[in-house]
N, CA, C and O atoms as a GROMACS GRO file, in nm:
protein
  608
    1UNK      N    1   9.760   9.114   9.777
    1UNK     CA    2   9.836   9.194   9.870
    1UNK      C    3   9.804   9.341   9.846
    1UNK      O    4   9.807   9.393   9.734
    2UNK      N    5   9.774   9.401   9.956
    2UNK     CA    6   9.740   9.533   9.941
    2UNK      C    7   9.854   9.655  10.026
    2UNK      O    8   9.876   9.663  10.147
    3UNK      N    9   9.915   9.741   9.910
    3UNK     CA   10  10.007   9.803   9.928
    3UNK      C   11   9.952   9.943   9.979
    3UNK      O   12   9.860   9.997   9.917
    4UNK      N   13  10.011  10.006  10.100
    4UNK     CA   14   9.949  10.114  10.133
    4UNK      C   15  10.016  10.214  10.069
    4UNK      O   16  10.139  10.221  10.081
    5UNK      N   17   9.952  10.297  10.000
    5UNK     CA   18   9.993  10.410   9.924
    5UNK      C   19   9.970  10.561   9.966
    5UNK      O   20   9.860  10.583  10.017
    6UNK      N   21  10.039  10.647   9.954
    6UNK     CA   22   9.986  10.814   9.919
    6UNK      C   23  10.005  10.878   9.843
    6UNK      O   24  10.078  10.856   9.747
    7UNK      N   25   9.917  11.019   9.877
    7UNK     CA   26   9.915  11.081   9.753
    7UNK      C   27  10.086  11.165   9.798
    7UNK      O   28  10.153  11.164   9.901
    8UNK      N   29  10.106  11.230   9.660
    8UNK     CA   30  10.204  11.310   9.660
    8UNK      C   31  10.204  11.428   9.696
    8UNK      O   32  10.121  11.512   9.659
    9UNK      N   33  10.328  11.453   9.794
    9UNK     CA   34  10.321  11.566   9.906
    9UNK      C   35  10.419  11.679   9.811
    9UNK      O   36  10.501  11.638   9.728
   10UNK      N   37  10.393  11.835   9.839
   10UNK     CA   38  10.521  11.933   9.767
   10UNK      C   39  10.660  11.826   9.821
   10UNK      O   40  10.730  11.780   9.730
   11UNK      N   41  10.687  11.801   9.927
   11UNK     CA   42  10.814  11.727   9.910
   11UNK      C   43  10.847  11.664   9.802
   11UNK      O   44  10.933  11.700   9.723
   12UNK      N   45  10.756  11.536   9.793
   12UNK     CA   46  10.784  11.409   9.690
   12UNK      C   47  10.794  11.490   9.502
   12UNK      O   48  10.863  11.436   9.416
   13UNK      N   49  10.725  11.600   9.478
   13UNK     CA   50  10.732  11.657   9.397
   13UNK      C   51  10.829  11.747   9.390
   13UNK      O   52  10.839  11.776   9.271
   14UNK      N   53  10.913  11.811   9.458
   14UNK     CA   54  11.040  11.876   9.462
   14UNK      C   55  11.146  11.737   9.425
   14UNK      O   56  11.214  11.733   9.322
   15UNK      N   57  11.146  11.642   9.516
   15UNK     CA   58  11.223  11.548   9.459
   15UNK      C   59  11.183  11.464   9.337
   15UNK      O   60  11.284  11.433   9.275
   16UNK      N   61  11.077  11.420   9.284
   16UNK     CA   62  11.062  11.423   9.124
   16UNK      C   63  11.138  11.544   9.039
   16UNK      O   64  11.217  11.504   8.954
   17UNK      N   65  11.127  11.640   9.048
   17UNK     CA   66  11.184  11.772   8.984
   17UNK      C   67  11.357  11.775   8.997
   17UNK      O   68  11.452  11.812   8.929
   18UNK      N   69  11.335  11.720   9.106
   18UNK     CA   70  11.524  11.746   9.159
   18UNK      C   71  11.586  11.604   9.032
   18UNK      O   72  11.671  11.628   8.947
   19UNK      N   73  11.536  11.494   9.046
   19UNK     CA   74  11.566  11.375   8.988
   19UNK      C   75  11.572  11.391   8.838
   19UNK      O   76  11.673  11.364   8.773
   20UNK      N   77  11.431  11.447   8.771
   20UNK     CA   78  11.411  11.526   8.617
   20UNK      C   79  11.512  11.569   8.584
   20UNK      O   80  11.588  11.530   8.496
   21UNK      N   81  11.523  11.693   8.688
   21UNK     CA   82  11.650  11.800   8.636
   21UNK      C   83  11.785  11.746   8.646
   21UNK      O   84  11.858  11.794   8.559
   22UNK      N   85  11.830  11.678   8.707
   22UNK     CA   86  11.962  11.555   8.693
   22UNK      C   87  11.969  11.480   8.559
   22UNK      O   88  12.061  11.522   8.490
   23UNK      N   89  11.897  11.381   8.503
   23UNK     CA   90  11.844  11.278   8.388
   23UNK      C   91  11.854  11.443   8.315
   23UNK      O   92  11.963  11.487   8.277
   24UNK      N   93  11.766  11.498   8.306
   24UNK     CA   94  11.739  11.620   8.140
   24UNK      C   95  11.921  11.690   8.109
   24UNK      O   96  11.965  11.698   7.994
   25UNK      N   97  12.005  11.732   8.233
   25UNK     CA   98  12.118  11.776   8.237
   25UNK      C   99  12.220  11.658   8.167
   25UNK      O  100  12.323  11.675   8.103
   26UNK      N  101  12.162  11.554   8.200
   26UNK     CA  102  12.338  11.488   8.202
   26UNK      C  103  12.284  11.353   8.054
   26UNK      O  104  12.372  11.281   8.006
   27UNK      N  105  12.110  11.339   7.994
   27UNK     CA  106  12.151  11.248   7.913
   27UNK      C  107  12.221  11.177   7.856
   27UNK      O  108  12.337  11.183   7.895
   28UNK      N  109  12.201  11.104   7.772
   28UNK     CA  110  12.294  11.032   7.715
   28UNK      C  111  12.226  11.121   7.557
   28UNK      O  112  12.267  11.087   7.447
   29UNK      N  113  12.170  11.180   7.565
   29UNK     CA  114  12.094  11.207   7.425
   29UNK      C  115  11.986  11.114   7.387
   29UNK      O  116  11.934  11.026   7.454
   30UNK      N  117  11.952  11.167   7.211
   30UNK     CA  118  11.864  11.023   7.176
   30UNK      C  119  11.902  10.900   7.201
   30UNK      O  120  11.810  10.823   7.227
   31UNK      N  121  12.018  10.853   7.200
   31UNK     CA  122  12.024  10.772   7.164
   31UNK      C  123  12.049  10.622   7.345
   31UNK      O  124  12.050  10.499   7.359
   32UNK      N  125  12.063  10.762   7.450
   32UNK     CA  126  12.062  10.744   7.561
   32UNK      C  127  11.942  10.707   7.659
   32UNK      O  128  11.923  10.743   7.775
   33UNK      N  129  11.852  10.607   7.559
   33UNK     CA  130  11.731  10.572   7.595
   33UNK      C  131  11.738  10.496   7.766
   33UNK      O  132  11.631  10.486   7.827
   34UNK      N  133  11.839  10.457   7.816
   34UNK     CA  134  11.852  10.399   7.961
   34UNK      C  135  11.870  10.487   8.005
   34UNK      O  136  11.833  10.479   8.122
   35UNK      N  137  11.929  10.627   7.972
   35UNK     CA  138  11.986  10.704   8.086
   35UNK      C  139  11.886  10.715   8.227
   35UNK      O  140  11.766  10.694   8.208
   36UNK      N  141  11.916  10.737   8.325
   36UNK     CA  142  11.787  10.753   8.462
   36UNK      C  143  11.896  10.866   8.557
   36UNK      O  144  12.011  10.904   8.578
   37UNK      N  145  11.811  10.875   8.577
   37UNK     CA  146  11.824  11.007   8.726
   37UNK      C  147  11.804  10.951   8.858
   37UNK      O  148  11.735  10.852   8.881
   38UNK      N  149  11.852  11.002   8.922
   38UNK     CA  150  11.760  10.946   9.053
   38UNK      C  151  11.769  11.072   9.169
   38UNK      O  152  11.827  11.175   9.134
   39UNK      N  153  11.712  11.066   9.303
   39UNK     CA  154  11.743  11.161   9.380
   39UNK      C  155  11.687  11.075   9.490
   39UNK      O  156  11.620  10.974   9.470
   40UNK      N  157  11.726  11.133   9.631
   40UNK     CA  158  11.698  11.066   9.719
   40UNK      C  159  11.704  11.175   9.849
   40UNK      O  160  11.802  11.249   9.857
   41UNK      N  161  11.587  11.185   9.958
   41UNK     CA  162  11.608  11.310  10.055
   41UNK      C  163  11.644  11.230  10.192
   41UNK      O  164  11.575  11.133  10.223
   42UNK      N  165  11.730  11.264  10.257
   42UNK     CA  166  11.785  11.266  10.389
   42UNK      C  167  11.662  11.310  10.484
   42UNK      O  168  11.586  11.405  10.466
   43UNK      N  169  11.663  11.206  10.600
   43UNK     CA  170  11.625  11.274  10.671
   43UNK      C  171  11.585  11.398  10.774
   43UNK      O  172  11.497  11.413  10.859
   44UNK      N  173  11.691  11.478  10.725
   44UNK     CA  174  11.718  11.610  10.751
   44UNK      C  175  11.679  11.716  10.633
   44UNK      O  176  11.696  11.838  10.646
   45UNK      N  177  11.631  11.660  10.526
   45UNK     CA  178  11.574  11.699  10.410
   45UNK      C  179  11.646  11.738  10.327
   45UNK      O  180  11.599  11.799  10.231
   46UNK      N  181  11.780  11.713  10.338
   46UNK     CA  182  11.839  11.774  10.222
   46UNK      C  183  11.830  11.644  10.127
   46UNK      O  184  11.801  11.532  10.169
   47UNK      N  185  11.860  11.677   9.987
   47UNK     CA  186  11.850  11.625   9.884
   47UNK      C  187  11.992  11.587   9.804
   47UNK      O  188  12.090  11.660   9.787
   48UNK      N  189  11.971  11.435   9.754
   48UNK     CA  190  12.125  11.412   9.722
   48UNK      C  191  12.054  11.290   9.547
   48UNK      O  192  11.977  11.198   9.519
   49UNK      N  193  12.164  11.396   9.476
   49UNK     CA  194  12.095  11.284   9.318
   49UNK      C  195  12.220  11.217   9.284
   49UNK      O  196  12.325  11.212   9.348
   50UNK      N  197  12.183  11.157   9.148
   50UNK     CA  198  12.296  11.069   9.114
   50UNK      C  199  12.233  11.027   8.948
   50UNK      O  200  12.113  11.006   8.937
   51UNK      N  201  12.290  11.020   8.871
   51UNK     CA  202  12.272  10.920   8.740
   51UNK      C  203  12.343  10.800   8.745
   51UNK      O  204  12.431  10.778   8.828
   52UNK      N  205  12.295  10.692   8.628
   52UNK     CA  206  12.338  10.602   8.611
   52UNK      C  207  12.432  10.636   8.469
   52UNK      O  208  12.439  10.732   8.392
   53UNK      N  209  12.494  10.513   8.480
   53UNK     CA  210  12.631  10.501   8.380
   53UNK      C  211  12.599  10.375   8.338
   53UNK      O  212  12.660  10.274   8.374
   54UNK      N  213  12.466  10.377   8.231
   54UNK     CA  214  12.490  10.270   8.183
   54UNK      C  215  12.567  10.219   8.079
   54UNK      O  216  12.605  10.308   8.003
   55UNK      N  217  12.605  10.099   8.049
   55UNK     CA  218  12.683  10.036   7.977
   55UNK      C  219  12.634   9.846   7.944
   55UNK      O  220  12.568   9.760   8.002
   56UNK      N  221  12.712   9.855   7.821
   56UNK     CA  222  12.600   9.706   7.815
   56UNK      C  223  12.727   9.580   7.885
   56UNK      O  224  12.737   9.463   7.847
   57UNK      N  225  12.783   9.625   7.956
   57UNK     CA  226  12.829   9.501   8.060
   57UNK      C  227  12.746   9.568   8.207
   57UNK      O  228  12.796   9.550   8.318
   58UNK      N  229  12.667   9.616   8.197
   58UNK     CA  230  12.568   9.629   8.284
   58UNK      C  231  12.615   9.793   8.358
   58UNK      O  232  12.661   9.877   8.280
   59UNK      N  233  12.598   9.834   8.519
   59UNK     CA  234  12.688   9.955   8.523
   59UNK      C  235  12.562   9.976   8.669
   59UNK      O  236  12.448   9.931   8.676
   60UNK      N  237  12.647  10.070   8.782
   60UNK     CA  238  12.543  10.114   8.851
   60UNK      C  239  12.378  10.187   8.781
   60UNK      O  240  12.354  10.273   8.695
   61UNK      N  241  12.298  10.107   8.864
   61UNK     CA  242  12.142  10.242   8.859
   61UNK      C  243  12.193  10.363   8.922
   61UNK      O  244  12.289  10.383   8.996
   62UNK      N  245  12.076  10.458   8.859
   62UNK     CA  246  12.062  10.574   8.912
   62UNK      C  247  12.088  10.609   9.096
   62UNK      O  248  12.154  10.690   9.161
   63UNK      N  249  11.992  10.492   9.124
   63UNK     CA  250  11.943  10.493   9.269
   63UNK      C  251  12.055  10.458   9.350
   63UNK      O  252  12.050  10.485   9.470
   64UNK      N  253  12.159  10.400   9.301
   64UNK     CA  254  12.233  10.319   9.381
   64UNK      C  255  12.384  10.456   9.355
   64UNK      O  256  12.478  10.440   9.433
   65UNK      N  257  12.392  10.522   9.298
   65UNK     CA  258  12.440  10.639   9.251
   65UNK      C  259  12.399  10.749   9.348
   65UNK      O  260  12.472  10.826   9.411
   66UNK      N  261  12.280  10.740   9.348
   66UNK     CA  262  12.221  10.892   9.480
   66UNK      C  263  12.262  10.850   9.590
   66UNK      O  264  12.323  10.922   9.668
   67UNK      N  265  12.229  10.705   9.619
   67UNK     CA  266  12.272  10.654   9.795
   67UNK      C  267  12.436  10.660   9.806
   67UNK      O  268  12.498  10.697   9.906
   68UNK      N  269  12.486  10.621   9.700
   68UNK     CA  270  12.643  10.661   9.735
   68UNK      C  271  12.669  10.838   9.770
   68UNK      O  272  12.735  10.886   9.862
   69UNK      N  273  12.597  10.907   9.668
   69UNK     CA  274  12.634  11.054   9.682
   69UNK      C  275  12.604  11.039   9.834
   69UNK      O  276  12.679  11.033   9.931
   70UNK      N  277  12.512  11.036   9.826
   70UNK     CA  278  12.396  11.061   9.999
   70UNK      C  279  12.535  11.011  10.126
   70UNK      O  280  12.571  11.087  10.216
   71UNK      N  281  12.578  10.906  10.110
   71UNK     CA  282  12.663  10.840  10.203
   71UNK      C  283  12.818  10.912  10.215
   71UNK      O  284  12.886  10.921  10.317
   72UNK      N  285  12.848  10.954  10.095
   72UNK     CA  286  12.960  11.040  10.098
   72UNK      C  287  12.957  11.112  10.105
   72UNK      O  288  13.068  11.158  10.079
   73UNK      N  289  12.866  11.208  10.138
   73UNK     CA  290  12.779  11.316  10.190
   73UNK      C  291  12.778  11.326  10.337
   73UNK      O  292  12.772  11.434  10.397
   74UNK      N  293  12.782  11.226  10.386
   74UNK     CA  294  12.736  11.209  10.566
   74UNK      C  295  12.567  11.135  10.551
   74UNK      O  296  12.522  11.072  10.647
   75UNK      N  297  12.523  11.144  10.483
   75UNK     CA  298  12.376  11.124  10.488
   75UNK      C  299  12.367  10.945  10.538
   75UNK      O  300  12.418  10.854  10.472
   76UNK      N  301  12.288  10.927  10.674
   76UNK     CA  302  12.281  10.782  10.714
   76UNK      C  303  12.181  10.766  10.678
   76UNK      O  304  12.175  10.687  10.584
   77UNK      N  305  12.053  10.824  10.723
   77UNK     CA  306  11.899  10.823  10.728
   77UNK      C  307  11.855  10.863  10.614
   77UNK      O  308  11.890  10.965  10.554
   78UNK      N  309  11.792  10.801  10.587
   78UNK     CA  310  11.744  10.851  10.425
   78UNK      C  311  11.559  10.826  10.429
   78UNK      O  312  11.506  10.725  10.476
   79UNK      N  313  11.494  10.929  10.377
   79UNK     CA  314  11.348  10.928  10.371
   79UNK      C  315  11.284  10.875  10.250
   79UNK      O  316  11.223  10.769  10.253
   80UNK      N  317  11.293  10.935  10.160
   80UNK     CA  318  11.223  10.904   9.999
   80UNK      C  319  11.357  10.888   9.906
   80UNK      O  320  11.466  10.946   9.906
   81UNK      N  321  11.299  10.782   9.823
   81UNK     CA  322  11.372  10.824   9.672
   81UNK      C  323  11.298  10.788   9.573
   81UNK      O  324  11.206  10.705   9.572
   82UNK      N  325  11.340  10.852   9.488
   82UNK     CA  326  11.287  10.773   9.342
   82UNK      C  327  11.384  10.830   9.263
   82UNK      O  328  11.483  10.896   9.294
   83UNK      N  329  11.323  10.780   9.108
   83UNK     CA  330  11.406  10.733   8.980
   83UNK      C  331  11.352  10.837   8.881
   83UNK      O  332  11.243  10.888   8.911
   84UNK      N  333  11.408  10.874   8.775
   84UNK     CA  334  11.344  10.924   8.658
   84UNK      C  335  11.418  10.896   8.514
   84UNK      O  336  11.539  10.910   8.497
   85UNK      N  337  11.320  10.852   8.408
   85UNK     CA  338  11.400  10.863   8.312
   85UNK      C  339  11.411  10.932   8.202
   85UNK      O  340  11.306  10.968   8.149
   86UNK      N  341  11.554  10.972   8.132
   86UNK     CA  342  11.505  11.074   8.010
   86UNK      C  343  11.457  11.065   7.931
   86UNK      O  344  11.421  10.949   7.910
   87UNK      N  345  11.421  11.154   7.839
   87UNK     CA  346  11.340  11.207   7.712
   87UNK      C  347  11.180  11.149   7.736
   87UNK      O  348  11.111  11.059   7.687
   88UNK      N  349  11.160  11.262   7.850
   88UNK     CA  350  11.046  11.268   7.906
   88UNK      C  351  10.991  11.147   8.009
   88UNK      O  352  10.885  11.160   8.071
   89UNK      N  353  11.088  11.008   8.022
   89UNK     CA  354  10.978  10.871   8.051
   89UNK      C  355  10.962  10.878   8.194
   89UNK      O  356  10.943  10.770   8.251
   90UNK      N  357  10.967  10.991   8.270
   90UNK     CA  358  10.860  10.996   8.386
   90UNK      C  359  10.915  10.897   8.489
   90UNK      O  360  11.012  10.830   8.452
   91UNK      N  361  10.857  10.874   8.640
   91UNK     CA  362  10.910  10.823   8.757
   91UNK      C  363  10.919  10.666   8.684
   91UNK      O  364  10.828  10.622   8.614
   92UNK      N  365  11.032  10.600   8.710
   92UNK     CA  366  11.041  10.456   8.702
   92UNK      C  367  11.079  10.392   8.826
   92UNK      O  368  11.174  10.430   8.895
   93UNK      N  369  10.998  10.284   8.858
   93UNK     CA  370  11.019  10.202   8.994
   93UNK      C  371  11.161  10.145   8.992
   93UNK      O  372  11.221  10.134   8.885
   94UNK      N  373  11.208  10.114   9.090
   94UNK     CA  374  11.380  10.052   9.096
   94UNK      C  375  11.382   9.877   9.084
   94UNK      O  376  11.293   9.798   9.116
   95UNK      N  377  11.499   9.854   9.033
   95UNK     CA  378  11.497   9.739   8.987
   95UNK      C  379  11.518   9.639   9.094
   95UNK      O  380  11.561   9.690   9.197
   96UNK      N  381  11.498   9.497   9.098
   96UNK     CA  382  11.531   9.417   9.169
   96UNK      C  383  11.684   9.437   9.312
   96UNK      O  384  11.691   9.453   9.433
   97UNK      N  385  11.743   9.428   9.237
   97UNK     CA  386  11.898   9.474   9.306
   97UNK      C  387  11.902   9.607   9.374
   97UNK      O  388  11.946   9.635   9.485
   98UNK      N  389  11.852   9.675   9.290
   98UNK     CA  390  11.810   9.821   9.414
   98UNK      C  391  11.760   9.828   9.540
   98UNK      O  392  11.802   9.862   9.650
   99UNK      N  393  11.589   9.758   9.467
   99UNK     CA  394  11.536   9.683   9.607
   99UNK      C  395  11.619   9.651   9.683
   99UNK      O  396  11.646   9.723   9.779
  100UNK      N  397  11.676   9.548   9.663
  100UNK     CA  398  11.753   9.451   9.775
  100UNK      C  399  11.844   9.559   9.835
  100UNK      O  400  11.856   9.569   9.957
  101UNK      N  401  11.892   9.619   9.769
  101UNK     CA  402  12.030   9.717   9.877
  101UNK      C  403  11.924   9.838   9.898
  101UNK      O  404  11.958   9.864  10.013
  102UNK      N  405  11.862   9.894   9.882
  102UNK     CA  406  11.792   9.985   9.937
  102UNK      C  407  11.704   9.928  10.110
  102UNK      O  408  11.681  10.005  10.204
  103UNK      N  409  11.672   9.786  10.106
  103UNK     CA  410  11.607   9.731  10.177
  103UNK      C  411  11.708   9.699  10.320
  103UNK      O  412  11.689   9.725  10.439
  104UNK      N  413  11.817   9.637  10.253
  104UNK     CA  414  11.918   9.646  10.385
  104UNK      C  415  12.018   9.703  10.457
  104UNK      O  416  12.080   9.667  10.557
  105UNK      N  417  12.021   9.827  10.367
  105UNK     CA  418  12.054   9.917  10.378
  105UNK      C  419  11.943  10.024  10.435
  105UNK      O  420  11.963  10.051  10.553
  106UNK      N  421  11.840  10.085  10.380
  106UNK     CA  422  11.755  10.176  10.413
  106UNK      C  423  11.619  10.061  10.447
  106UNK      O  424  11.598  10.031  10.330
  107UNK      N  425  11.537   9.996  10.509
  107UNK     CA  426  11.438   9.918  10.527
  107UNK      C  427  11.304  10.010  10.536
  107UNK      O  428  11.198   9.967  10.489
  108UNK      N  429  11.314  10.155  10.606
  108UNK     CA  430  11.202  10.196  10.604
  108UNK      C  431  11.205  10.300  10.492
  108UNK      O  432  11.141  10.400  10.526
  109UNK      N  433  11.247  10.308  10.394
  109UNK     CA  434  11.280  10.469  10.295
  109UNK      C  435  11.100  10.435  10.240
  109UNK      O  436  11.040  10.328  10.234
  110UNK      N  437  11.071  10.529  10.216
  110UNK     CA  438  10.939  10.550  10.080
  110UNK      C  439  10.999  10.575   9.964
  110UNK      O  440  11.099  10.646   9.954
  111UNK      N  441  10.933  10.510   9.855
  111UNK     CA  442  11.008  10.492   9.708
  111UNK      C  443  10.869  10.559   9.647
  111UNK      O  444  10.755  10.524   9.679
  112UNK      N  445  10.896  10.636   9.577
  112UNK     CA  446  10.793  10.716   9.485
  112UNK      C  447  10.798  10.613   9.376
  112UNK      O  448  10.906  10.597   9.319
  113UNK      N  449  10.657  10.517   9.326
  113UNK     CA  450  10.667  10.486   9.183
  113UNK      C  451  10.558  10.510   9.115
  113UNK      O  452  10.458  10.537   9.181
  114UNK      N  453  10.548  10.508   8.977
  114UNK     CA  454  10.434  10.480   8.889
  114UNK      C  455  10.326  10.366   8.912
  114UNK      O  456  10.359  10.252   8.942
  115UNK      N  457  10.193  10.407   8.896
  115UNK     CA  458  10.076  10.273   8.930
  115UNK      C  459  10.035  10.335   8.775
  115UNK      O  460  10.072  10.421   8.695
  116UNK      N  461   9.926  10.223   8.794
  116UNK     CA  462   9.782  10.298   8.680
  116UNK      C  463   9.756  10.382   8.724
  116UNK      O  464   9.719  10.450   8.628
  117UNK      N  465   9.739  10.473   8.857
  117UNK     CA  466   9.670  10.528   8.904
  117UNK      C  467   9.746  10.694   8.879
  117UNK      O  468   9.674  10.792   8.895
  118UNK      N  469   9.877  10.710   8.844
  118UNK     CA  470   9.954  10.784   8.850
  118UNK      C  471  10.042  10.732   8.936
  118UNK      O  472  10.044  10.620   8.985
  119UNK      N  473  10.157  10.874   8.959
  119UNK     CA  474  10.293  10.808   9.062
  119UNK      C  475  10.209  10.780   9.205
  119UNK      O  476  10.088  10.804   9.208
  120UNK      N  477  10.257  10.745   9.286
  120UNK     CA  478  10.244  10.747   9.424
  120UNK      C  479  10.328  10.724   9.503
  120UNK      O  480  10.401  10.627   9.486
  121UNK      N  481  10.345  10.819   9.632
  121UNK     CA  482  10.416  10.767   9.738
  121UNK      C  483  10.390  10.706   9.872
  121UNK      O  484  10.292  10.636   9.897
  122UNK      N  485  10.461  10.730   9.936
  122UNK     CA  486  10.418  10.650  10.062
  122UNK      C  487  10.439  10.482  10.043
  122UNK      O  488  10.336  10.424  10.077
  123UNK      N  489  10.522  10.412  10.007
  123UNK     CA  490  10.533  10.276   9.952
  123UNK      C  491  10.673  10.252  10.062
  123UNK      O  492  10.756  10.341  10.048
  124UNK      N  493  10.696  10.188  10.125
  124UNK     CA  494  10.765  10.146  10.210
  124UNK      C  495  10.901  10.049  10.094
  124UNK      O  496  10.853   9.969  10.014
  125UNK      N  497  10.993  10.058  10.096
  125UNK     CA  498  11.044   9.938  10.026
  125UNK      C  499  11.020   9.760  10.048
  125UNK      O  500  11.013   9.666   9.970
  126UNK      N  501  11.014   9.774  10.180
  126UNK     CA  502  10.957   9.633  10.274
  126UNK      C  503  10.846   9.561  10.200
  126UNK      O  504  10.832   9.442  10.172
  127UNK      N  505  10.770   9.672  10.177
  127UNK     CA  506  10.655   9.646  10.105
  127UNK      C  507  10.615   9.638   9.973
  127UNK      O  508  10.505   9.624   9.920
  128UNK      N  509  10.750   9.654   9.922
  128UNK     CA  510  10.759   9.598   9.796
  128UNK      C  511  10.853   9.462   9.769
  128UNK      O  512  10.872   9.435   9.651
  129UNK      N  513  10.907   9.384   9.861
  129UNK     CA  514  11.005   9.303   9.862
  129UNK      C  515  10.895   9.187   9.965
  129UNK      O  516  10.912   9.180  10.086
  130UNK      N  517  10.813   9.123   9.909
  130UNK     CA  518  10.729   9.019   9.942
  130UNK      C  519  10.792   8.890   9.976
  130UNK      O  520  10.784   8.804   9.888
  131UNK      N  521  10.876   8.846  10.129
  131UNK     CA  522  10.939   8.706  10.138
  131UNK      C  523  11.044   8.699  10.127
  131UNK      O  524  11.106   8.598  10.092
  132UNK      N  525  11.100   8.832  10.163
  132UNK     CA  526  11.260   8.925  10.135
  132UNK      C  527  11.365   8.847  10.223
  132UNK      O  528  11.334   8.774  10.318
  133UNK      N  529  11.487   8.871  10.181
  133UNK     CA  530  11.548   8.767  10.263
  133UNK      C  531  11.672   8.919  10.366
  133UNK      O  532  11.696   9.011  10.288
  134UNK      N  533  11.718   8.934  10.467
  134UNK     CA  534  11.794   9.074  10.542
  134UNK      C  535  11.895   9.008  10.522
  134UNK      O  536  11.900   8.885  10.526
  135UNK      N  537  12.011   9.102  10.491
  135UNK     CA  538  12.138   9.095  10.478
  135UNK      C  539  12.187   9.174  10.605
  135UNK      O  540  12.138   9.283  10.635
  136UNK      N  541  12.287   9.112  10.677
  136UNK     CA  542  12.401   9.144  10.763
  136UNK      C  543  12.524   9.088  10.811
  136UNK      O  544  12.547   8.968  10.825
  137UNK      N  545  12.616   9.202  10.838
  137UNK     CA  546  12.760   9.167  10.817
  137UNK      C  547  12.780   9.022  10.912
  137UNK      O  548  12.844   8.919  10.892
  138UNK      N  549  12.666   9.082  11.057
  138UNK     CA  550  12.674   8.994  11.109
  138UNK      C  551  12.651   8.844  11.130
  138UNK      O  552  12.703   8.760  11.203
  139UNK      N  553  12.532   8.843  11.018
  139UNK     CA  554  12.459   8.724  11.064
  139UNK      C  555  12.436   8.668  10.897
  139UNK      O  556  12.380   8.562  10.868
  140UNK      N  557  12.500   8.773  10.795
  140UNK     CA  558  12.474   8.716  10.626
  140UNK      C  559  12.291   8.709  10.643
  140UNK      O  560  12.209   8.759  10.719
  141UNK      N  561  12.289   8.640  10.555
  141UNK     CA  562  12.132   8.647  10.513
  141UNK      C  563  12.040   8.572  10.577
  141UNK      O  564  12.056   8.451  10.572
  142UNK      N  565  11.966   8.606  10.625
  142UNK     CA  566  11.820   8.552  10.687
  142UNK      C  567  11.708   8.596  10.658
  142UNK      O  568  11.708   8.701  10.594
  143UNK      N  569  11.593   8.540  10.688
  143UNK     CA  570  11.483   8.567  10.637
  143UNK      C  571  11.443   8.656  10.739
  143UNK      O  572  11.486   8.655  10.854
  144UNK      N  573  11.334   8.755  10.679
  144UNK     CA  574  11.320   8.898  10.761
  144UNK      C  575  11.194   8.884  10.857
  144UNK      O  576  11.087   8.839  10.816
  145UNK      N  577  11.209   8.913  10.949
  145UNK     CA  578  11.103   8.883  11.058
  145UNK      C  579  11.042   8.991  11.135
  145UNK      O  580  10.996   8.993  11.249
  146UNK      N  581  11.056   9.111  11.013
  146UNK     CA  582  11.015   9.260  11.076
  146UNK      C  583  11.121   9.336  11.165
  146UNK      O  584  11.102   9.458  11.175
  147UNK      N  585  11.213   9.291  11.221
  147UNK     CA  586  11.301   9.356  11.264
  147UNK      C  587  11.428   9.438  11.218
  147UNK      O  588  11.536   9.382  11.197
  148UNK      N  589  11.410   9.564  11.204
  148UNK     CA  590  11.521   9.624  11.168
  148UNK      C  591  11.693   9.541  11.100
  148UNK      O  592  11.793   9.546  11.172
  149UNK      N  593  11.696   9.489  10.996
  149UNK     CA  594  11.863   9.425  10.932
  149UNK      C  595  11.948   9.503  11.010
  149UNK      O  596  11.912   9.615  11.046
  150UNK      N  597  12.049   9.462  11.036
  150UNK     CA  598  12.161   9.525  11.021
  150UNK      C  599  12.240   9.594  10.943
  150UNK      O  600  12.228   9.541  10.833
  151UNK      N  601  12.315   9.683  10.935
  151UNK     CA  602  12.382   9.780  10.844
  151UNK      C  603  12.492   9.677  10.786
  151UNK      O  604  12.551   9.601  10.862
  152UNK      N  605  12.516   9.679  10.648
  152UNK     CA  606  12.616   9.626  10.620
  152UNK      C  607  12.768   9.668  10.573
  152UNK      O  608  12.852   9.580  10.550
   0.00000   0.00000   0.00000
């Protein structure tokens, strides 16, 4: 499967920086090796971050933290997000469960992640969720047939 990728635009790099500077502010310290950042831009370009609260009975991601800010914000449309984590560990891709609510919730966002190649953007979430199943209020879960999910 071949994932269409791009290179990184001053946008996608303002929001890496925006996400950094969230995670470096709010660590957990050394010893806060999960801590993550996240940030996420509106289609109107403004920018909305969030950390995670982890805890070992588990705890929101980062990502799922920015989309709440973003939503209590007014923000519907959402363009890019990505993740970062502290003491230096650079863009991290979102986890399973992110996927999934980023997907039926946001279906077309671009997710900035790490390759071999360096980060890259331009990654559709769709296109990372291979055989994905859409969630809606209306119709619960079905298998996705390219058509826009419903909001849930």
């Amino acid at each position: 499967m071949q994932i269409p990728t791009h290179e990184l635009t001053a946008d996608d790099l303002e929001l890496i920086e925006y996400a950094r500077a969230i995670v470096e502010a709010n660590t957990d310290g050394e010893a806060g090796v999960h801590t993550m950042g996240a940030a996420v831009r509106g289609a109107d370009g403004t920018m909305y971050g969030g950390i995670n609260l982890y805890h070992f009975t588990g705890g929101p991601c980062a990502e799922l933290v920015a989309l709440g800010n973003a939503r209590a914000s007014g923000a519907r449309e959402l363009s890019t997000i990505v993740a970062v984590g502290n003491l230096g560990r650079g863009v991290v891709g979102p986890c399973g469960r992110d996927r999934q609510v980023l997907f039926d919730y946001h279906p077309g966002i671009r997710v900035l992640l790490p390759t071999a190649r360096g980060v890259v953007a331009g990654v559709q979430i769709k296109d990372l969720m291979p055989f994905v199943t859409a969630w809606s209020l209306e119709e619960g879960s079905k298998t996705y047939d390219g058509e826009q999910p419903g909001t849930p």
